[in-house]
MDAnalysis code that builds the backbone (N, CA, C; Angstrom):
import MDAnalysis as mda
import numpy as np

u = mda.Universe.empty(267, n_residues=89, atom_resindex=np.repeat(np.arange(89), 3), trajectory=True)
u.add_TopologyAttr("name", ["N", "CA", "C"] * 89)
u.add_TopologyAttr("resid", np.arange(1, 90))
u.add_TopologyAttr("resname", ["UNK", "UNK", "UNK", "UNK", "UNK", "UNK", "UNK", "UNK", "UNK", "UNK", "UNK", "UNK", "UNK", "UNK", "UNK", "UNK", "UNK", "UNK", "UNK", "UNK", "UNK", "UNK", "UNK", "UNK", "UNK", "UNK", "UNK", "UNK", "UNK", "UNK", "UNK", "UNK", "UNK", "UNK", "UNK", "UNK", "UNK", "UNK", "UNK", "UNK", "UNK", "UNK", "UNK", "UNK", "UNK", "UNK", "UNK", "UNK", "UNK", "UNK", "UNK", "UNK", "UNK", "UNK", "UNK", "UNK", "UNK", "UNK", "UNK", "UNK", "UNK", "UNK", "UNK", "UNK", "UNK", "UNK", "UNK", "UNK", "UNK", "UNK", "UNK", "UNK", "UNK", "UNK", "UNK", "UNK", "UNK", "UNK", "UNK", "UNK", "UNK", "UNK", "UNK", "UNK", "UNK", "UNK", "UNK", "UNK", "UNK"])
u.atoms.positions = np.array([
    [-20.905, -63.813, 20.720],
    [-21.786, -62.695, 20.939],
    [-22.622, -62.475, 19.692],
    [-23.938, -61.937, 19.623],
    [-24.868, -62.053, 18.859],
    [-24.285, -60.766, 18.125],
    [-25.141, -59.862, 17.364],
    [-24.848, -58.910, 16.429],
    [-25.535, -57.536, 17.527],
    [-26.701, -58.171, 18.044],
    [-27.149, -57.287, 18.887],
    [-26.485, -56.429, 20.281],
    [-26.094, -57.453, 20.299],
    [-24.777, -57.506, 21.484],
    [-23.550, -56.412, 21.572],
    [-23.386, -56.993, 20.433],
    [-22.050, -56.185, 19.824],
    [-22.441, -54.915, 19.026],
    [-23.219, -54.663, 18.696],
    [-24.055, -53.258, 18.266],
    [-23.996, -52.734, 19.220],
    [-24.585, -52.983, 20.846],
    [-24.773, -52.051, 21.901],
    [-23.763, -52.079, 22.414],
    [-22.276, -52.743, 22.085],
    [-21.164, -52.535, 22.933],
    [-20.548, -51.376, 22.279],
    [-20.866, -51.276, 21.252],
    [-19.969, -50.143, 20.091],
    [-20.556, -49.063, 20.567],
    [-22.003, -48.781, 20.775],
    [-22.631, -47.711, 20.868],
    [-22.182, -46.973, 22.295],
    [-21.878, -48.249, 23.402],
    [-21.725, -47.655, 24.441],
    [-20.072, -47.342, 24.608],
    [-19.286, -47.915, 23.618],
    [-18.077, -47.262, 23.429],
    [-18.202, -45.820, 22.690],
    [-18.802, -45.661, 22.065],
    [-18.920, -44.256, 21.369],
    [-19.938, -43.487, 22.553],
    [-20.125, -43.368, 22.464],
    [-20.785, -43.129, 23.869],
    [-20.119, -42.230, 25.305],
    [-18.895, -43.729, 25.345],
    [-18.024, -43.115, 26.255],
    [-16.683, -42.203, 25.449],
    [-16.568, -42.361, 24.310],
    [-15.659, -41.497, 23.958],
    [-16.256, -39.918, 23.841],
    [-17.456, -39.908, 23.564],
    [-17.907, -38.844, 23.260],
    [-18.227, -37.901, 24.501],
    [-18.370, -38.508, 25.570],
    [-18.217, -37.660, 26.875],
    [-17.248, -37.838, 27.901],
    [-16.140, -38.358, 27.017],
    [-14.837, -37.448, 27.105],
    [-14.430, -36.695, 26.822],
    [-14.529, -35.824, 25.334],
    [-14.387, -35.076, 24.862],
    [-14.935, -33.808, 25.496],
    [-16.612, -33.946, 26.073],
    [-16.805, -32.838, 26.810],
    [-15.609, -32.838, 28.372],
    [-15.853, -33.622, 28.862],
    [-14.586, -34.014, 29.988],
    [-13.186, -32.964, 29.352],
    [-12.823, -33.133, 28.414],
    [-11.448, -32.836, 27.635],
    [-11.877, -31.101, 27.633],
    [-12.783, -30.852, 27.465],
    [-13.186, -29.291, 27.224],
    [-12.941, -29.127, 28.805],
    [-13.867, -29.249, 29.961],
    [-13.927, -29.152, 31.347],
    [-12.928, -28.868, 31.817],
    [-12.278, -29.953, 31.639],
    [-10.416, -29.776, 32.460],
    [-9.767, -28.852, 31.215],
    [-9.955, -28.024, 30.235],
    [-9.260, -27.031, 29.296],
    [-9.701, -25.965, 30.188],
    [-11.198, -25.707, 30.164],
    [-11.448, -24.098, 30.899],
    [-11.281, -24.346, 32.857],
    [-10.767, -25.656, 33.629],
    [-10.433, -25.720, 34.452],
    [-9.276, -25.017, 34.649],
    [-8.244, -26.196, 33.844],
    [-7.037, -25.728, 33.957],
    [-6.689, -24.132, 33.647],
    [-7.288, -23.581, 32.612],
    [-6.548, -21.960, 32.354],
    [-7.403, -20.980, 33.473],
    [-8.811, -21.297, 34.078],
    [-8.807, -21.018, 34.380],
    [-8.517, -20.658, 36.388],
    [-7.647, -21.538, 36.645],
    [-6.760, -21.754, 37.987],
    [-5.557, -21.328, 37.456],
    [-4.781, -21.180, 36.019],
    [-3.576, -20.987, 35.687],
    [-3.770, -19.240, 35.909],
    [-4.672, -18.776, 35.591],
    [-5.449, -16.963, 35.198],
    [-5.555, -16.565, 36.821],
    [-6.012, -17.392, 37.749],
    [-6.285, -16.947, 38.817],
    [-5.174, -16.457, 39.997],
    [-4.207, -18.227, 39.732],
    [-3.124, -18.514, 40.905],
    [-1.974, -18.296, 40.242],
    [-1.498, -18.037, 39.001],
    [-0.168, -18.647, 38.464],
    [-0.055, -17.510, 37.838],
    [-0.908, -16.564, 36.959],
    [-0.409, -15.492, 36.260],
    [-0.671, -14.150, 36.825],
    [-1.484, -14.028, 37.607],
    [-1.505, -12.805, 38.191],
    [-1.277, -11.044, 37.798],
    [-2.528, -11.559, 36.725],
    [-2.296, -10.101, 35.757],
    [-1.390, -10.190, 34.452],
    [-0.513, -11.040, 34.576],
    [0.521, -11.027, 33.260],
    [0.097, -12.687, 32.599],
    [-0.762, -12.803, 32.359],
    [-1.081, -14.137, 31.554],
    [-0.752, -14.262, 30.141],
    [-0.603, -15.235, 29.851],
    [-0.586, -14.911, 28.160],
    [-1.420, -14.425, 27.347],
    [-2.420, -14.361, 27.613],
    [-3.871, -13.373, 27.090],
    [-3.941, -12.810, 27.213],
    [-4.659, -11.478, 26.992],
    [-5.229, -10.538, 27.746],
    [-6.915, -11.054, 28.486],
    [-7.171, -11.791, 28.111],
    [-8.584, -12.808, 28.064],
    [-7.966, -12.916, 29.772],
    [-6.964, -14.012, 30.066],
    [-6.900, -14.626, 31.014],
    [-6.739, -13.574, 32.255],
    [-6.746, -12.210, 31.786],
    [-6.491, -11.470, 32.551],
    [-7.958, -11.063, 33.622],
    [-8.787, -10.796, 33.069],
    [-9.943, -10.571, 33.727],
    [-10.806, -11.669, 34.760],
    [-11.076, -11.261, 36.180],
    [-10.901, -11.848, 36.611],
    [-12.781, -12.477, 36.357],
    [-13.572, -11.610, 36.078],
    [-14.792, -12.394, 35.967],
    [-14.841, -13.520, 34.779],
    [-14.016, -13.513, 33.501],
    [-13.940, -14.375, 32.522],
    [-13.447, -15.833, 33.328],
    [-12.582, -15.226, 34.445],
    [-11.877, -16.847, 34.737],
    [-12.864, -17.533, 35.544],
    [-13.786, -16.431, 36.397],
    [-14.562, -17.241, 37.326],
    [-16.046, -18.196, 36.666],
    [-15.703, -17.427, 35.699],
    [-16.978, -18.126, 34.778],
    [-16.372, -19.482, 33.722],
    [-14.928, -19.445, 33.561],
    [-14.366, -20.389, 32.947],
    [-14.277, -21.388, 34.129],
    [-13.980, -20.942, 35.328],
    [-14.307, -22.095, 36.359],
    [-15.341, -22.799, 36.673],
    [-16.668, -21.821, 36.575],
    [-17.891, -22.962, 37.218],
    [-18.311, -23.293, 35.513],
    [-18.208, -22.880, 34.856],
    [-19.085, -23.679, 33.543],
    [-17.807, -25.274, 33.704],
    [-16.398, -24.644, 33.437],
    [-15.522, -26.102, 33.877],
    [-15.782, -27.122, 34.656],
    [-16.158, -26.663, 36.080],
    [-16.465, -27.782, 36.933],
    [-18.151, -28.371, 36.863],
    [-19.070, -27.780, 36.340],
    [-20.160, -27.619, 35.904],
    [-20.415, -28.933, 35.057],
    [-19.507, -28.208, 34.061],
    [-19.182, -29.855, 32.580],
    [-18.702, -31.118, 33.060],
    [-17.544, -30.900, 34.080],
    [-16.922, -32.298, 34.330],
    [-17.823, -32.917, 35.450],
    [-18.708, -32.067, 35.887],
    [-19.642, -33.295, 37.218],
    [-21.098, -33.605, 36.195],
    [-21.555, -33.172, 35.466],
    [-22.238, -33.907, 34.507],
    [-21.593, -34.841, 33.629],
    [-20.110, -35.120, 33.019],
    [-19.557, -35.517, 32.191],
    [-19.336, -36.653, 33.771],
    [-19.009, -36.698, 34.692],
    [-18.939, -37.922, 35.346],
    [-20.073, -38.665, 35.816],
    [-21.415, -37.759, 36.001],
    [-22.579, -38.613, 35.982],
    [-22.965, -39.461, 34.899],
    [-22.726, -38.638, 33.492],
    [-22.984, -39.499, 32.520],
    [-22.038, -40.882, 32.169],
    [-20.807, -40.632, 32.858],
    [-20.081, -41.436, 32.613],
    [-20.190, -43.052, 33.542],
    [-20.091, -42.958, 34.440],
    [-20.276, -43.674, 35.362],
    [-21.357, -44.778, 34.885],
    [-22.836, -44.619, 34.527],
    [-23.593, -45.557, 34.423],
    [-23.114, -46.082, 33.359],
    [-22.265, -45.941, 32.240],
    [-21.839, -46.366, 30.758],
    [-20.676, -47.039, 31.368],
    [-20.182, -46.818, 32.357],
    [-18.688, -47.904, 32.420],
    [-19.462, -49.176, 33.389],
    [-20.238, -48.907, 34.208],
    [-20.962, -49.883, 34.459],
    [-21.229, -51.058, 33.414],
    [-22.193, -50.199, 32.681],
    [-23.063, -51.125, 31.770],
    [-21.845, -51.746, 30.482],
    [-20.451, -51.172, 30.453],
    [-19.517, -51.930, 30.094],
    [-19.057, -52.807, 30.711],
    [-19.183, -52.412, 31.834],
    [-18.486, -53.382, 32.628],
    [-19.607, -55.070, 32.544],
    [-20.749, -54.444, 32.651],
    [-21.377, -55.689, 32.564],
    [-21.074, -56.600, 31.111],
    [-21.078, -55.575, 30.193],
    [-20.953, -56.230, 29.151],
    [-19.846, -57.220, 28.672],
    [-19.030, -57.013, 29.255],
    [-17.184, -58.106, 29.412],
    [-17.657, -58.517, 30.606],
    [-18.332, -58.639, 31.669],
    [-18.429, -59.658, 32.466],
    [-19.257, -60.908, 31.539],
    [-20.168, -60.374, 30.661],
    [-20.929, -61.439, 30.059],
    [-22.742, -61.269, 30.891],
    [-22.881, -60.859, 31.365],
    [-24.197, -60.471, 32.140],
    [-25.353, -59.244, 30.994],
    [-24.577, -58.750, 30.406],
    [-25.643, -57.666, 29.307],
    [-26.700, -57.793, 29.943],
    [-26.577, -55.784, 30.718],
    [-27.640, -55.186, 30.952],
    [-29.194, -54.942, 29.921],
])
Protein backbone atom coordinates (compact mmCIF):
# COMPACT_ATOMS: atom_id res chain seq x y z
CA UNK A 1 0.00 0.00 0.00
CA UNK A 2 1.23 3.42 -1.01
CA UNK A 3 1.56 6.19 1.82
CA UNK A 4 -1.50 7.74 0.34
CA UNK A 5 -3.43 4.85 0.93
CA UNK A 6 -2.62 4.33 4.25
CA UNK A 7 -3.01 8.06 5.22
CA UNK A 8 -6.75 7.76 4.17
CA UNK A 9 -7.16 4.49 6.02
CA UNK A 10 -6.01 6.16 9.35
CA UNK A 11 -8.13 9.12 8.72
CA UNK A 12 -11.10 7.03 8.11
CA UNK A 13 -10.28 5.06 11.26
CA UNK A 14 -10.23 8.22 13.28
CA UNK A 15 -13.03 9.16 11.78
CA UNK A 16 -14.90 6.21 12.86
CA UNK A 17 -13.73 6.38 16.33
CA UNK A 18 -14.70 9.78 16.66
CA UNK A 19 -18.39 9.18 15.88
CA UNK A 20 -18.52 6.79 18.29
CA UNK A 21 -17.91 8.74 20.88
CA UNK A 22 -20.88 10.93 19.88
CA UNK A 23 -22.79 7.37 19.56
CA UNK A 24 -21.29 6.77 23.33
CA UNK A 25 -22.97 10.18 24.46
CA UNK A 26 -26.53 9.09 22.55
CA UNK A 27 -26.94 5.77 24.21
CA UNK A 28 -25.72 7.80 27.86
CA UNK A 29 -28.78 10.37 27.57
CA UNK A 30 -30.82 7.26 26.00
CA UNK A 31 -30.22 5.04 28.54
CA UNK A 32 -30.90 7.48 31.80
CA UNK A 33 -33.23 8.79 30.08
CA UNK A 34 -35.74 5.43 29.76
CA UNK A 35 -34.07 4.54 33.28
CA UNK A 36 -35.94 8.35 34.64
CA UNK A 37 -39.03 7.47 32.77
CA UNK A 38 -39.76 3.46 33.26
CA UNK A 39 -37.49 2.28 36.11
CA UNK A 40 -37.37 5.15 38.69
CA UNK A 41 -40.50 6.66 38.90
CA UNK A 42 -39.97 9.76 40.89
CA UNK A 43 -37.23 8.25 43.18
CA UNK A 44 -34.19 8.33 40.75
CA UNK A 45 -30.91 8.94 41.83
CA UNK A 46 -31.02 12.60 40.87
CA UNK A 47 -33.18 14.90 41.45
CA UNK A 48 -32.39 15.88 37.59
CA UNK A 49 -33.78 12.44 36.58
CA UNK A 50 -36.76 13.30 38.27
CA UNK A 51 -38.42 15.79 35.99
CA UNK A 52 -40.19 14.56 33.50
CA UNK A 53 -39.56 17.30 30.68
CA UNK A 54 -35.55 16.98 31.28
CA UNK A 55 -35.95 13.20 30.39
CA UNK A 56 -38.05 13.83 27.34
CA UNK A 57 -35.56 16.10 26.02
CA UNK A 58 -32.66 13.71 27.10
CA UNK A 59 -34.59 11.30 24.86
CA UNK A 60 -35.03 13.01 21.51
CA UNK A 61 -31.62 14.97 21.55
CA UNK A 62 -30.40 10.92 22.42
CA UNK A 63 -32.09 9.38 19.62
CA UNK A 64 -31.51 12.54 17.51
CA UNK A 65 -27.46 11.94 18.00
CA UNK A 66 -27.48 8.22 17.44
CA UNK A 67 -29.50 8.41 13.89
CA UNK A 68 -27.03 11.03 12.67
CA UNK A 69 -24.08 9.16 14.37
CA UNK A 70 -25.38 6.06 12.18
CA UNK A 71 -25.73 8.01 8.98
CA UNK A 72 -22.37 9.22 9.39
CA UNK A 73 -21.24 6.01 10.18
CA UNK A 74 -22.34 3.75 7.68
CA UNK A 75 -20.70 5.44 4.53
CA UNK A 76 -17.10 5.24 6.57
CA UNK A 77 -17.49 1.43 7.22
CA UNK A 78 -18.25 1.10 3.67
CA UNK A 79 -15.43 3.00 2.40
CA UNK A 80 -13.40 0.70 4.98
CA UNK A 81 -14.68 -1.90 3.89
CA UNK A 82 -13.52 -1.11 0.46
CA UNK A 83 -10.35 -0.32 1.65
CA UNK A 84 -9.35 -4.18 3.02
CA UNK A 85 -11.13 -5.42 0.09
CA UNK A 86 -8.28 -3.66 -1.89
CA UNK A 87 -10.72 -1.63 -4.32
CA UNK A 88 -9.94 2.16 -2.57
CA UNK A 89 -12.78 4.31 -3.02
Amino acid sequence: MNTRKENELVEIKKSIIKTQFVSMIAVTLIGLGVYGIFVAKGNAFHPVLNNQEILNAMLVVGIILEIRHIFQLIPLLKRYAAFKRGVGV
